[in-house]
C-alpha positions as CSV (number, residue, x, y, z in Angstrom):
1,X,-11.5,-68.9,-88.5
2,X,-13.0,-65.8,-90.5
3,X,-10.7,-62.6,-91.4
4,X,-12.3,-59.3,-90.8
5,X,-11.3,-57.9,-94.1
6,X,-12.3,-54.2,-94.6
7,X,-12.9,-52.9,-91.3
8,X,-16.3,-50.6,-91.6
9,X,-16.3,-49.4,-88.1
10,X,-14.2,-49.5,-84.7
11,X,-16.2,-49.3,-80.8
12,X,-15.0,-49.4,-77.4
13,X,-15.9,-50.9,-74.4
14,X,-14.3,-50.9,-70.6
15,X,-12.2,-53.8,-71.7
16,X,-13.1,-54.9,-75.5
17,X,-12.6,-53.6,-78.8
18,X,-15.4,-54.2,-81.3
19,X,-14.7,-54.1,-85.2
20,X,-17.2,-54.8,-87.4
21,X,-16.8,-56.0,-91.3
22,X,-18.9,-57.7,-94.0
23,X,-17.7,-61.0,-92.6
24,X,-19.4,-60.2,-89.4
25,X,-18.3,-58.5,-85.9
26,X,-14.9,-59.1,-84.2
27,X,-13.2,-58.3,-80.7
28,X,-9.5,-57.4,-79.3
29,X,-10.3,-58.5,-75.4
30,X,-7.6,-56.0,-74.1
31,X,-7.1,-58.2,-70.9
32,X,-6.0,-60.9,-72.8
33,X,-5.2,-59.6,-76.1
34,X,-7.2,-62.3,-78.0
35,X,-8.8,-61.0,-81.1
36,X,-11.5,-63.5,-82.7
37,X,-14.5,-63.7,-84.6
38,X,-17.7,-63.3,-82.2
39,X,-20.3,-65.4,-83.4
40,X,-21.7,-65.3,-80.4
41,X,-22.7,-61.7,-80.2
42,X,-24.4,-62.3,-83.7
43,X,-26.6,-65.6,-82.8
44,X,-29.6,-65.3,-83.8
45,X,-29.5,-63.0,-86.4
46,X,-29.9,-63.8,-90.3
47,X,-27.7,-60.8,-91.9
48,X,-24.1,-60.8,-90.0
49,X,-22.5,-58.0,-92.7
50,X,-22.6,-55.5,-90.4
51,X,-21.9,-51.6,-91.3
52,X,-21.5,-50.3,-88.2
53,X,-21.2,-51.4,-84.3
54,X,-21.7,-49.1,-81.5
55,X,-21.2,-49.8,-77.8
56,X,-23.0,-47.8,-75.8
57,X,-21.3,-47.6,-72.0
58,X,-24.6,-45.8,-70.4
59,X,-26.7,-48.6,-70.9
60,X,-23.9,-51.7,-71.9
61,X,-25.6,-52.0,-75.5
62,X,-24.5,-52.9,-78.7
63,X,-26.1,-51.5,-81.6
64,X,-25.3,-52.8,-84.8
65,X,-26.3,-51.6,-88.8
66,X,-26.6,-54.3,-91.2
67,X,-28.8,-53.9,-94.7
68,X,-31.8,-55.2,-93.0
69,X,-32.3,-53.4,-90.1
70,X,-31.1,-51.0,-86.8
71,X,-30.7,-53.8,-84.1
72,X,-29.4,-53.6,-80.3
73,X,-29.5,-55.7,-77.4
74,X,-28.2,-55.9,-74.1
75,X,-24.6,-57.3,-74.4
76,X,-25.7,-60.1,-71.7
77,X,-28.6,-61.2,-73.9
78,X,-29.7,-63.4,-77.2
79,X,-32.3,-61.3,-78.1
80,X,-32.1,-58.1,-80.5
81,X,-34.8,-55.7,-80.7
82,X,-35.3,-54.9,-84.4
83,X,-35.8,-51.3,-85.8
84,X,-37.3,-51.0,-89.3
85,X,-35.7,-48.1,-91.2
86,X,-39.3,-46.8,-92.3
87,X,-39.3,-45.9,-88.3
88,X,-37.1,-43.2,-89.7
89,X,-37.4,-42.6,-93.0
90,X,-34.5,-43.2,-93.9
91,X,-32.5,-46.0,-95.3
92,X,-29.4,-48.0,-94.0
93,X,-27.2,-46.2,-96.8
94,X,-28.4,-43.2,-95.5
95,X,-26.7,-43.8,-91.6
96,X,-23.1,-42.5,-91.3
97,X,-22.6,-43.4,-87.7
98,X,-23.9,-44.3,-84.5
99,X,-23.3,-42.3,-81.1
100,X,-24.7,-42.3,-77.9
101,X,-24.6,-40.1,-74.2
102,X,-26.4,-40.3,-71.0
103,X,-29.8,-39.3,-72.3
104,X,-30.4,-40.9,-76.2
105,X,-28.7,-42.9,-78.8
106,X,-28.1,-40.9,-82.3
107,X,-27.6,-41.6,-85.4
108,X,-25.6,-39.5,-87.8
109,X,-26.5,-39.3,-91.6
110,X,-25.0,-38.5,-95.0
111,X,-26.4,-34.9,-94.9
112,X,-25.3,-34.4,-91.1
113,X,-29.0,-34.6,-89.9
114,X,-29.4,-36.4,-86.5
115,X,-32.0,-38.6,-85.7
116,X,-31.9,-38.9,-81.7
117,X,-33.5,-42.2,-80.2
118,X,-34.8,-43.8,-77.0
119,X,-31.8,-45.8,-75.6
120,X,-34.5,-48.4,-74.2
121,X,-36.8,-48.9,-77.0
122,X,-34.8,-47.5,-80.0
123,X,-38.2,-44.8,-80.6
124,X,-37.5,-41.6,-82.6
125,X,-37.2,-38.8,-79.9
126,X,-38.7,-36.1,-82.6
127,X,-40.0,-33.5,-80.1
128,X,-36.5,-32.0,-78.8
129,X,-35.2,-28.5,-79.5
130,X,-32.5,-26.6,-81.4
131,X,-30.7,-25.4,-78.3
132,X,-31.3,-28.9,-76.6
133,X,-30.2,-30.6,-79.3
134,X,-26.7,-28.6,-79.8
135,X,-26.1,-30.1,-75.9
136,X,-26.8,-32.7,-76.6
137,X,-24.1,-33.4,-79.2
138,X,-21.8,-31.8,-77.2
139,X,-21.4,-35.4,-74.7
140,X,-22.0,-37.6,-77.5
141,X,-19.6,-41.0,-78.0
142,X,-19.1,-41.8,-81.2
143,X,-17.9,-45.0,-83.2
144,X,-15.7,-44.9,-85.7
145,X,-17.1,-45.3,-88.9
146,X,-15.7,-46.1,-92.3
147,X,-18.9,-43.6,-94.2
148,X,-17.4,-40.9,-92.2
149,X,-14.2,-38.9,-93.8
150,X,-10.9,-39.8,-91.6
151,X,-9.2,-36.7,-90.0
152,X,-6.1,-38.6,-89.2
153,X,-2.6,-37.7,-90.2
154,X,-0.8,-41.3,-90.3
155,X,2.6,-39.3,-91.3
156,X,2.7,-37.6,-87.5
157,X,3.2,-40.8,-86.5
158,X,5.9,-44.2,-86.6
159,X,5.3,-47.4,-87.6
160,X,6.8,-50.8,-86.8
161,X,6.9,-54.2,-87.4
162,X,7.4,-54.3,-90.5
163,X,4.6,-51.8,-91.2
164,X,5.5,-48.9,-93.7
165,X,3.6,-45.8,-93.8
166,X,3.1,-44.5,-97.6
167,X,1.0,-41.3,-97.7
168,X,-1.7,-40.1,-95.1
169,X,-4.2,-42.6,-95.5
170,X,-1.7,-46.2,-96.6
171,X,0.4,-48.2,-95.1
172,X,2.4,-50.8,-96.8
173,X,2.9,-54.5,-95.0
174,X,4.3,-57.3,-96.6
175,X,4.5,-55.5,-100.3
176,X,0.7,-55.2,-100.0
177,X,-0.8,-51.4,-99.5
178,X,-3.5,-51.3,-97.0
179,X,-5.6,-48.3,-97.3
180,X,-7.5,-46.7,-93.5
181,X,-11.3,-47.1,-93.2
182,X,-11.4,-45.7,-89.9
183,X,-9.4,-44.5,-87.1
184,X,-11.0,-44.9,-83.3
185,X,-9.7,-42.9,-80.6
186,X,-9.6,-44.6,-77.3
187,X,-10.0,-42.6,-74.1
188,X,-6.4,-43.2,-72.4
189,X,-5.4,-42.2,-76.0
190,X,-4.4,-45.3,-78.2
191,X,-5.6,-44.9,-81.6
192,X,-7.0,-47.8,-83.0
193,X,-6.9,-47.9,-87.3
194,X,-9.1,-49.8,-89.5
195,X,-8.0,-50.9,-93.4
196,X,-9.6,-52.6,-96.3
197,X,-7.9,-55.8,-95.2
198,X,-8.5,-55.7,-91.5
């Protein structure tokens, strides 16, 4: 059994959590609170340290970053359609996050320039305007992601189980300080925090 490690990002869907880490992608099924390694969401596919996942709920997709390549698939099939980064110009270092709404998938990166892409065949959407695009945004779902900065205050909140929170951005469990990656907010409001140890 694989341990996540540092969690690099956090996505939702109806009733699964998806964290993905440089050992590959994990899931909290919130029916039956199992959390495990997926290998089967990965089959097929050489690279499995992933960056960042994103579910996207209009079209039940999972879109994944690893160093090779922009991937996604259907979450009922094998298959992933591959998207080269010189599609973009742009390179994998260069993607912050992953989001999506009813009309495109969009990718955030490090200078908070969007890059807005057919949901069904991943193809750069390049001819959209300003004003469109600013709606756009608006209804967009994003992941969590560990190259974004966290606005999170830990200290507004309590801890448990043994779990000690240090400053904003530790917690202490066991005598070892955990520092947050990323911090997911769920839609009925549960937060859900990522660390450098899982």
């Amino acid at each position: 059994v694989l341990s996540p490690g540092k969690i690099t990002s956090i996505t939702s869907a109806q009733n699964k959590i998806f964290f993905s880490s440089l050992n590959g992608l994990f899931i909290y099924n919130k029916d039956n609170k199992d959390f495990f390694y997926s290998d089967y969401m990965l089959e097929n596919l050489d690279n499995k340290n992933i960056y960042i996942v994103h579910y996207d709920l209009f079209r039940d997709n999972i879109w994944i970053l690893n160093k090779n390549y922009l991937l996604f698939k259907s979450t009922l099939s094998n298959v992933w359609t591959k998207i080269n980064f010189y599609d973009f110009n742009i390179t994998p270092r260069t993607i912050k996050n992953i989001g999506s709404n009813s009309n495109y998938v969009i990718i955030k990166t490090v200078n908070n320039q969007y890059i807005f892409l057919d949901p069904y065949t991943g193809l750069t959407q390049s001819n959209i305007e300003n004003d469109i695009i600013e709606s756009e945004l608006i209804s967009v779902n994003w992941s969590s992601s560990s190259r974004e900065s966290i606005n999170f205050n830990l200290n507004d909140y309590y801890a448990f189980d043994g779990i000690e929170i240090v400053s904003n951005n530790q917690i202490k469990k066991d005598d070892r300080i955990l520092y947050l990656t990323c911090v997911f907010d769920q839609i009925d409001g549960r937060k859900w925090i990522g660390t450098n140890s899982g």
